[in-house]
Backbone as CSV, one residue per row, in Angstrom:
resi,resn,N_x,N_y,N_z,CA_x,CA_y,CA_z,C_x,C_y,C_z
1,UNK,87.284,77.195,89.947,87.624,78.504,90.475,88.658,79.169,89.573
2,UNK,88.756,80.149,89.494,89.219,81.402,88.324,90.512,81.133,89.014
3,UNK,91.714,81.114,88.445,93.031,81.176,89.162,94.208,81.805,87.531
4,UNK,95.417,82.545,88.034,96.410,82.769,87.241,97.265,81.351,86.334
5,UNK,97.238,81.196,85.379,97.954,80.383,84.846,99.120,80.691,84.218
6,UNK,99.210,82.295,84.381,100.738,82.516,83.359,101.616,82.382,84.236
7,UNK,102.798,83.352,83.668,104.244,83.938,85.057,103.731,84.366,85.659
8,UNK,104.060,84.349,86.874,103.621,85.051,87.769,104.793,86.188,88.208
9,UNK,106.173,85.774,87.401,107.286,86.573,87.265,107.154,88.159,86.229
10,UNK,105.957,87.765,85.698,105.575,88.809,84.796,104.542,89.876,85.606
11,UNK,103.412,89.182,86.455,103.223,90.283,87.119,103.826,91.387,87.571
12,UNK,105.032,90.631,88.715,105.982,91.939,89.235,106.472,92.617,88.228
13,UNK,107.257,92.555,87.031,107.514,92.919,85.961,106.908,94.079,85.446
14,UNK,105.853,93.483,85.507,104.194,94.817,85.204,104.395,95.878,85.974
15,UNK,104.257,95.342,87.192,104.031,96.102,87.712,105.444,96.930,89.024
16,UNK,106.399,96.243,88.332,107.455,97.279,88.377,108.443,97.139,89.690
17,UNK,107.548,96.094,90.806,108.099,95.889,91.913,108.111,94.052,92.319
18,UNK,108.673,93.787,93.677,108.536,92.045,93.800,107.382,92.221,94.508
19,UNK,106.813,91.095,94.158,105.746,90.736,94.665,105.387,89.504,95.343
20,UNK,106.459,89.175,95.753,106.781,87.973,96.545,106.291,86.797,96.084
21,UNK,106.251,86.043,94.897,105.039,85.122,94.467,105.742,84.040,94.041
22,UNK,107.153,83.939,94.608,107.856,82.361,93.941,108.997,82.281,94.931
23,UNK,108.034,82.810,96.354,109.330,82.252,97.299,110.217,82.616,97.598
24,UNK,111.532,81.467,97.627,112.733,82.622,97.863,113.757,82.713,96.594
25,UNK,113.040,82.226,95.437,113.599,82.889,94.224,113.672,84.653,94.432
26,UNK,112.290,85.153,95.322,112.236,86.596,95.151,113.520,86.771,95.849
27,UNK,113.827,86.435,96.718,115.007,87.190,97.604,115.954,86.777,97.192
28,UNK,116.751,86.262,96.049,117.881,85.760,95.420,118.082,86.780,94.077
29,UNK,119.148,86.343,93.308,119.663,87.445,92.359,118.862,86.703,90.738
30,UNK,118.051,85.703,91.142,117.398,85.258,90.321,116.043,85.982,89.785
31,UNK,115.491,86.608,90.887,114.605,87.150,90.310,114.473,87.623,89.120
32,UNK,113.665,87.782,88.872,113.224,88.707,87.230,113.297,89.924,87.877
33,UNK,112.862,90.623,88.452,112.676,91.627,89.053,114.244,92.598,89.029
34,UNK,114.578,92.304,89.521,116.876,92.485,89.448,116.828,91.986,87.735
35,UNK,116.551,91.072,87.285,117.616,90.689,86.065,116.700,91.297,84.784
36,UNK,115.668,91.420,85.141,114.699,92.858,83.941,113.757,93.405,84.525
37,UNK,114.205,94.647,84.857,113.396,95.378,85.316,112.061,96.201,84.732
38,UNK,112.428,96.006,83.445,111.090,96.629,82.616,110.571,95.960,82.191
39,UNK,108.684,96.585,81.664,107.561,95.532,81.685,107.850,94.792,80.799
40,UNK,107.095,93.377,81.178,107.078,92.305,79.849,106.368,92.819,78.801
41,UNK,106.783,92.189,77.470,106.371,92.120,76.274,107.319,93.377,75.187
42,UNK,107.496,93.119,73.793,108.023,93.354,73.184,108.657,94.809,73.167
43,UNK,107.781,95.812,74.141,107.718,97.295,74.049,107.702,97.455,75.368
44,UNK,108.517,96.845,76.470,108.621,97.126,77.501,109.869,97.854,77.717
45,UNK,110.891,97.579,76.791,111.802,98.717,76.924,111.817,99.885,76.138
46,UNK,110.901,99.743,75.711,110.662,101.338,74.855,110.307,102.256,76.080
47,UNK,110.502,103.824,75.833,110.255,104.633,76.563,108.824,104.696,76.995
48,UNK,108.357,104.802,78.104,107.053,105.422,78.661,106.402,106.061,78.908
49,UNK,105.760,106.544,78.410,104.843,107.700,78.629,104.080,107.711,79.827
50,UNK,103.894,109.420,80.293,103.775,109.640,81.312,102.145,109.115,81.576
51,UNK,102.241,108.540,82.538,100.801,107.611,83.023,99.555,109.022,83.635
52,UNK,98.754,108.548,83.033,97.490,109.447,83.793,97.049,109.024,85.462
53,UNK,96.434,109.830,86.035,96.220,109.756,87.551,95.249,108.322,87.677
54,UNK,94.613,108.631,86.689,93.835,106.761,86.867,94.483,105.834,86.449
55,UNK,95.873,105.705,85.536,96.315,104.935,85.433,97.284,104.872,86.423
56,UNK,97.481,105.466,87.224,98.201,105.135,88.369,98.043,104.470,89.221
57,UNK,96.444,105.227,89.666,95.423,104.326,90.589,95.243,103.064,89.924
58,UNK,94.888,102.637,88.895,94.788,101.459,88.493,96.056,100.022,88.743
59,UNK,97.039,101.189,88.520,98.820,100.088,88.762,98.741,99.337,90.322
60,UNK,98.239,101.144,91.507,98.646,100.828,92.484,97.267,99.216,93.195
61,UNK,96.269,99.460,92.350,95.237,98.754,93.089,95.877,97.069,92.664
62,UNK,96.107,96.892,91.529,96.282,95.577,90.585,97.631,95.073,91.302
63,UNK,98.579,96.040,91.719,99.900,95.925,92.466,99.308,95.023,93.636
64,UNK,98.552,95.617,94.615,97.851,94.905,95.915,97.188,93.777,95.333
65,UNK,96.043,93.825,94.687,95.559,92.782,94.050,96.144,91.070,94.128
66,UNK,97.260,91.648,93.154,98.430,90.764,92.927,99.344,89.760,93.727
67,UNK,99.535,90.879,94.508,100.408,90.407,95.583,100.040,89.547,96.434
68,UNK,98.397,89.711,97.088,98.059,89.225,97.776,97.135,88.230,97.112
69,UNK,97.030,88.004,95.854,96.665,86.973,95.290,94.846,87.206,95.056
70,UNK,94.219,87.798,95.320,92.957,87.850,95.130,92.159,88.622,93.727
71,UNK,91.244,87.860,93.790,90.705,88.273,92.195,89.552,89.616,91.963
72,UNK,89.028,90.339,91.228,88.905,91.707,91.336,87.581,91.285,92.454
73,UNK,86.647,90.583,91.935,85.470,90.793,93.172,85.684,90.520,94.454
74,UNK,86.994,90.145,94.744,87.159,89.475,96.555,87.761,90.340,97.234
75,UNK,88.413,91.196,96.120,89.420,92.444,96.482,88.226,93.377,96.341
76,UNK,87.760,93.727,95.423,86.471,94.898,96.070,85.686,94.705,96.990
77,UNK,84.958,93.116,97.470,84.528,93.113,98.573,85.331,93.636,99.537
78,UNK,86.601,93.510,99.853,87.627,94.060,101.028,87.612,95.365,101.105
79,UNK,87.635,95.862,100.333,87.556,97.463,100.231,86.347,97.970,100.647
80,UNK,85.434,97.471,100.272,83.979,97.768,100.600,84.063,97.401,102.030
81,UNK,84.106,96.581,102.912,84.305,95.860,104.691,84.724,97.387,104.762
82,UNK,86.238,97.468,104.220,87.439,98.851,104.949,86.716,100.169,104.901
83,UNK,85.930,100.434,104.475,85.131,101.378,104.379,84.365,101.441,105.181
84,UNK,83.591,100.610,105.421,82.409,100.533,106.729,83.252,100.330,108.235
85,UNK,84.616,100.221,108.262,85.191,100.171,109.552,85.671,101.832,110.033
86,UNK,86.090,101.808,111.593,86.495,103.137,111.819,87.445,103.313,111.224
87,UNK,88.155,104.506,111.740,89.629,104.603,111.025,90.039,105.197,109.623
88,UNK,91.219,105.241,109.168,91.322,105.256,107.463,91.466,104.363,106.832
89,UNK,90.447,104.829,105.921,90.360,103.402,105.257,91.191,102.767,104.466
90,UNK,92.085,103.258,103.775,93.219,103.011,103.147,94.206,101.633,103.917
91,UNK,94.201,102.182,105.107,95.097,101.719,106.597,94.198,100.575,106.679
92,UNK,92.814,100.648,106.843,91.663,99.171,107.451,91.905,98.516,105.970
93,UNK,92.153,98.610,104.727,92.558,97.500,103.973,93.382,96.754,103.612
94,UNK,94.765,97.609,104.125,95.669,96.645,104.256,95.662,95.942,105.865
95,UNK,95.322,95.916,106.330,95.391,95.586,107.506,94.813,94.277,107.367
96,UNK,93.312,94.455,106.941,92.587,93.396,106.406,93.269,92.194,105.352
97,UNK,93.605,92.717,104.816,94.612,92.018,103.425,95.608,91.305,104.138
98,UNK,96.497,92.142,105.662,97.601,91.331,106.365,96.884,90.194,107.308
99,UNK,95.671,90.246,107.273,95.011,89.559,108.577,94.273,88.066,108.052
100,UNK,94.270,88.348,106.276,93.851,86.778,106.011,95.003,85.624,106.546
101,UNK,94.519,84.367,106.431,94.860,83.617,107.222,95.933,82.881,106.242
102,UNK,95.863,83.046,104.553,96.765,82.792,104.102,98.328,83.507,104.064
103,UNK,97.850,85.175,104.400,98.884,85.768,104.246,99.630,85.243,105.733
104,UNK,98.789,85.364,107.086,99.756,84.961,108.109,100.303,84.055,108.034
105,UNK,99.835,82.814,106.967,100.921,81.273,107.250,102.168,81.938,106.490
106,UNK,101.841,82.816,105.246,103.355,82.510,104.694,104.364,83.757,105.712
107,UNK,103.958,84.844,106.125,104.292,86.018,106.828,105.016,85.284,108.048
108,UNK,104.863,84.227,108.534,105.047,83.474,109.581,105.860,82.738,109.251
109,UNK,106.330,82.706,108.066,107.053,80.976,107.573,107.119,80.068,107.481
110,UNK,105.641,79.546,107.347,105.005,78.626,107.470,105.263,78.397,105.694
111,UNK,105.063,79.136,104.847,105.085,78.966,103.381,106.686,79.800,102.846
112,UNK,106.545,79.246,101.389,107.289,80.110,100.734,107.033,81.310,100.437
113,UNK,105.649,81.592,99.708,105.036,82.319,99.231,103.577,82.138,99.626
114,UNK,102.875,82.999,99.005,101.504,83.172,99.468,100.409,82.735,98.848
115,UNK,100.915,82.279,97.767,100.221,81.108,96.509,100.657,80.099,97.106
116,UNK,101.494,79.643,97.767,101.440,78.268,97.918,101.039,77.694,99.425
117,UNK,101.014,78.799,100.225,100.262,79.305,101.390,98.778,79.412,101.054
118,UNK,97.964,79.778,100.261,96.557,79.809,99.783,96.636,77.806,99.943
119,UNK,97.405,77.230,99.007,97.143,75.948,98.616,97.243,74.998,100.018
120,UNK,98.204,75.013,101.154,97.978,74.608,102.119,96.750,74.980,103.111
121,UNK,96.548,75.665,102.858,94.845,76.124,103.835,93.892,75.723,103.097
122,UNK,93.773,75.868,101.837,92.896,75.140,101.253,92.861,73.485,101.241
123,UNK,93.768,73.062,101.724,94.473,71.513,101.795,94.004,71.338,103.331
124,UNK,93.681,72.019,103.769,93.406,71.550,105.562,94.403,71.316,106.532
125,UNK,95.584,72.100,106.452,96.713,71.779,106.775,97.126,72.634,108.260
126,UNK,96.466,73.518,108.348,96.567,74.338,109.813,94.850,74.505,110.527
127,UNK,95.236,74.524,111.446,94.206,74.975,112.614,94.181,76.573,112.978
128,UNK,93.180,76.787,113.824,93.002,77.840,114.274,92.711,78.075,115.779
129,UNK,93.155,77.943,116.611,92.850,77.885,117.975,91.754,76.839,118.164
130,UNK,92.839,75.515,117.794,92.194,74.270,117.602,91.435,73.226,116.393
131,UNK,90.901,74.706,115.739,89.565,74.336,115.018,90.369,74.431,113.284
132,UNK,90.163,72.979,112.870,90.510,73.410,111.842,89.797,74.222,110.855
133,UNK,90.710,75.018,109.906,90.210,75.964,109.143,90.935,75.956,107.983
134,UNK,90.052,76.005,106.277,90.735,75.380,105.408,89.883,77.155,104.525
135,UNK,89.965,77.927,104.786,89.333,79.367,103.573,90.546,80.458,104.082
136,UNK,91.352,80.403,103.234,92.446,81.004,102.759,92.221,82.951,103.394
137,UNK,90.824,83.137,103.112,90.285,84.795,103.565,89.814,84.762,104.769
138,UNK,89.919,83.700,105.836,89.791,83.762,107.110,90.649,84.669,107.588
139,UNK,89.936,86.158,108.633,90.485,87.192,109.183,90.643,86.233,110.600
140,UNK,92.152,86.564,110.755,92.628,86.280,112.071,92.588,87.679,113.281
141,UNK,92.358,87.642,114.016,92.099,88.095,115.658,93.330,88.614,116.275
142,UNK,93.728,89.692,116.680,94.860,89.332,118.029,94.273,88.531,118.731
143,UNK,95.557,87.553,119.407,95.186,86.522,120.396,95.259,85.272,120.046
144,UNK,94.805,85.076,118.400,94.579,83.495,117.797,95.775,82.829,117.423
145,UNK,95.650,81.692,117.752,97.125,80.589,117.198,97.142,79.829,116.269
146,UNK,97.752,79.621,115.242,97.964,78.983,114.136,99.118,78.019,114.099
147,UNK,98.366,76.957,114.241,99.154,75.162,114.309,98.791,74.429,112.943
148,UNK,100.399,74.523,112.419,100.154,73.205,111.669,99.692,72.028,112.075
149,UNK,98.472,70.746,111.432,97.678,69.640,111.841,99.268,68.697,112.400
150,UNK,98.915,68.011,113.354,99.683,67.205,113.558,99.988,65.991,112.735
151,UNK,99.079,65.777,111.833,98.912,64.604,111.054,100.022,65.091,109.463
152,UNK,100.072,66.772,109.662,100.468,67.063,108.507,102.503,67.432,108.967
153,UNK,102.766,67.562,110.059,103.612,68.082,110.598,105.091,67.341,109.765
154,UNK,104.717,65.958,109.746,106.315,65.386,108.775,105.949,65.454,107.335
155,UNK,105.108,66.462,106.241,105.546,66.849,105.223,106.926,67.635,104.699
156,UNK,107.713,67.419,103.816,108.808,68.044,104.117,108.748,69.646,103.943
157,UNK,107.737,70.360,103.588,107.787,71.670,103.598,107.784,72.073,105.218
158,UNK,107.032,71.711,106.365,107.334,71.698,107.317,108.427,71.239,108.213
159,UNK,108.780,70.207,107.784,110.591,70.053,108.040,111.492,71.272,107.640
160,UNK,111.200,71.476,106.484,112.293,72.699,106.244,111.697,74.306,106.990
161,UNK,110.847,74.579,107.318,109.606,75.166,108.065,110.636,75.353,109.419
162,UNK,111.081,73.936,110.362,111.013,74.277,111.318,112.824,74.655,111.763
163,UNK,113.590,74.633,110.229,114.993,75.218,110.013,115.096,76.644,110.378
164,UNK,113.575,76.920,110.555,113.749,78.747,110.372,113.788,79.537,108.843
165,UNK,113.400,80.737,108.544,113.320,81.507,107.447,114.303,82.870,107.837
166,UNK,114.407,83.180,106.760,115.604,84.134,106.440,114.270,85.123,106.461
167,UNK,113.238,85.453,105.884,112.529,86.302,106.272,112.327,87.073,107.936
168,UNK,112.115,88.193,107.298,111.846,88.852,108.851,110.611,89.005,109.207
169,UNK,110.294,88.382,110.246,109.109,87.925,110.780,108.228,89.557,111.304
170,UNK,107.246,90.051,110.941,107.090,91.252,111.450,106.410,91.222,112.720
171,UNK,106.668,92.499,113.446,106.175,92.326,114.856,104.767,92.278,115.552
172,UNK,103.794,92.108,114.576,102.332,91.800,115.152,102.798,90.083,115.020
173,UNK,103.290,89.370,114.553,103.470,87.991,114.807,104.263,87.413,115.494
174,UNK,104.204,86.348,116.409,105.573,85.725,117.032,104.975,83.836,116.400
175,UNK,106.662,83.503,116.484,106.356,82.137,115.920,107.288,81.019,116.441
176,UNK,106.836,79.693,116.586,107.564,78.961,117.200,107.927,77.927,116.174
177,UNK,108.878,77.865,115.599,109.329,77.084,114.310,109.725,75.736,115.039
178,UNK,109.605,75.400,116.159,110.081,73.811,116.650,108.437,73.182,116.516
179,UNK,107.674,74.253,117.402,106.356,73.656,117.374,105.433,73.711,116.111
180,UNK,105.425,74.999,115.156,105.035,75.038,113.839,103.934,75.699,114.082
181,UNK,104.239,76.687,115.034,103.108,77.704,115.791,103.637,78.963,115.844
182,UNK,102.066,79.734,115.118,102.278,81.216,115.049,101.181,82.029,116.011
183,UNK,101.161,82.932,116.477,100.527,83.382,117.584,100.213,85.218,117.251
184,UNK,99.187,85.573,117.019,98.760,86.578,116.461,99.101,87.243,117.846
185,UNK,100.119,88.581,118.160,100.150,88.981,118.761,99.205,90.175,119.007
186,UNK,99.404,91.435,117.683,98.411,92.556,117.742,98.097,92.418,116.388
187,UNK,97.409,93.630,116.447,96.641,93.640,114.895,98.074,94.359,114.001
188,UNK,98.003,94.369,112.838,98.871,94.951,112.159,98.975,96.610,111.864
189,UNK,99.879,96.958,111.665,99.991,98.498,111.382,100.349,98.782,109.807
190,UNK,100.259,100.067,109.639,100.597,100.846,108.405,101.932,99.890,107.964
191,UNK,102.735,100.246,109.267,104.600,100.219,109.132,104.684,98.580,108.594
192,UNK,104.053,97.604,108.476,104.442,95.929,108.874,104.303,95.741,106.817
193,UNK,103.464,96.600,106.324,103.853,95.983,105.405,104.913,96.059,104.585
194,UNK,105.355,94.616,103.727,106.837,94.796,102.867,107.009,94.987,101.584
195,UNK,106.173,96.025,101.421,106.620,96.295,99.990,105.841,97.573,99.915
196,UNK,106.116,98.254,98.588,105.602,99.910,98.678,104.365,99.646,97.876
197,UNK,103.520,100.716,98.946,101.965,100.896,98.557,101.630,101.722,98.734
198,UNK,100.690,102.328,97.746,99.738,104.180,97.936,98.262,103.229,98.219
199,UNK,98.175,103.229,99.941,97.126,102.667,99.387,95.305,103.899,99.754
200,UNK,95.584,104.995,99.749,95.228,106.314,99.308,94.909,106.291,97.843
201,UNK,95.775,105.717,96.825,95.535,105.593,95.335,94.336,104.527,94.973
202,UNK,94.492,103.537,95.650,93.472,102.370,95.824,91.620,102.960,95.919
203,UNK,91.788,103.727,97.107,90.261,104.261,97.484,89.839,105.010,96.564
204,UNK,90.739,106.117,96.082,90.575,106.924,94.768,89.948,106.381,93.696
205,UNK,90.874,105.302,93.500,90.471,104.022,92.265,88.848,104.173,92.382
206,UNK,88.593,103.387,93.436,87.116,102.785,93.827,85.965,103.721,94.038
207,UNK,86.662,105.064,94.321,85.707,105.808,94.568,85.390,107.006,93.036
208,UNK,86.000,106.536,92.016,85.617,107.724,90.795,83.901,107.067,90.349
């Protein structure tokens, strides 16, 4: 399977914002993000020229992309779903994007990050209202509960798991860090996500 092998400190870099992808290095003064803010490579601090409207759209789509870890055909399939749903579609893809099952383990604090949240679901490490479930793009439900396996519960990432996270838990989720249970309250909104997105620029992208 196709996966990133570089920095992943260079993405955000690129693309100008954090992208949450190493944990809680992001929320420390360590980041790259705080300690160079302009793009990687030799001519990243040279001045910039003003970006064209598709290269904008292009930043903002690769920005989402990124973040949420998915590769261009899994991310256009999503877009393509958000389109065929009611609503705006802009709004039905992130929503979709907040509703995989990798993003709720780490959103929940179940992970550091969301790469390493992909790697525990792919590891068989949580359930789903019972049933285990190991595909990282499983759309979760209001209503559904997410239990770490009991067999997996004394790994020490779950020990430190049930210390609590300094993250702020957003309000379509509630979570029980003794039990190692997250509980899909509602579906997600515009407002829940944490970090800045045009995602209006995205559909544009897809639709020239």
């Amino acid at each position: 399977m196709a996966r990133n092998t570089g920095s992943v400190c260079r993405m955000c870099r690129r693309e100008g914002t954090k992208l949450f992808l190493k944990g809680e290095k992001c929320f420390s003064q360590k980041c790259a993000v705080a300690k160079r803010p302009t793009p990687p490579g030799q001519h990243g601090q040279a001045r910039q020229r003003k970006m064209s409207e598709y290269g904008l759209q292009l930043r903002e789509k690769q920005k989402a992309r990124r973040a949420y870890g998915l590769l261009e055909t899994q991310f256009r399939r999503t877009h393509d779903k958000a389109l065929k749903m009611k609503g705006v579609s802009g709004e039905n893809l992130l929503q979709l994007l907040e509703r995989r099952l990798d993003n709720v383990v780490y959103r929940a604090g179940l992970a550091n990050s969301r790469p390493q949240a992909r790697q525990l679901v792919n590891h068989g490490h949580f359930l789903v209202n019972g049933q285990k479930v190991d595909i990282p793009s499983f759309i979760v439900d209001a209503g559904d509960e997410i239990t770490v396996r009991a067999s997996s519960k004394d790994i020490d990432l779950f020990k430190a798991a049930r210390e609590g996270s300094a993250r702020i838990l957003p309000k379509w989720l509630s979570c029980n860090t003794e039990e190692l249970k997250a509980t899909v309250s509602s579906l997600p909104e515009r407002s829940d996500i944490d970090f800045a997105l045009q995602e209006n620029m995205i559909i544009e992208f897809y639709s020239r």
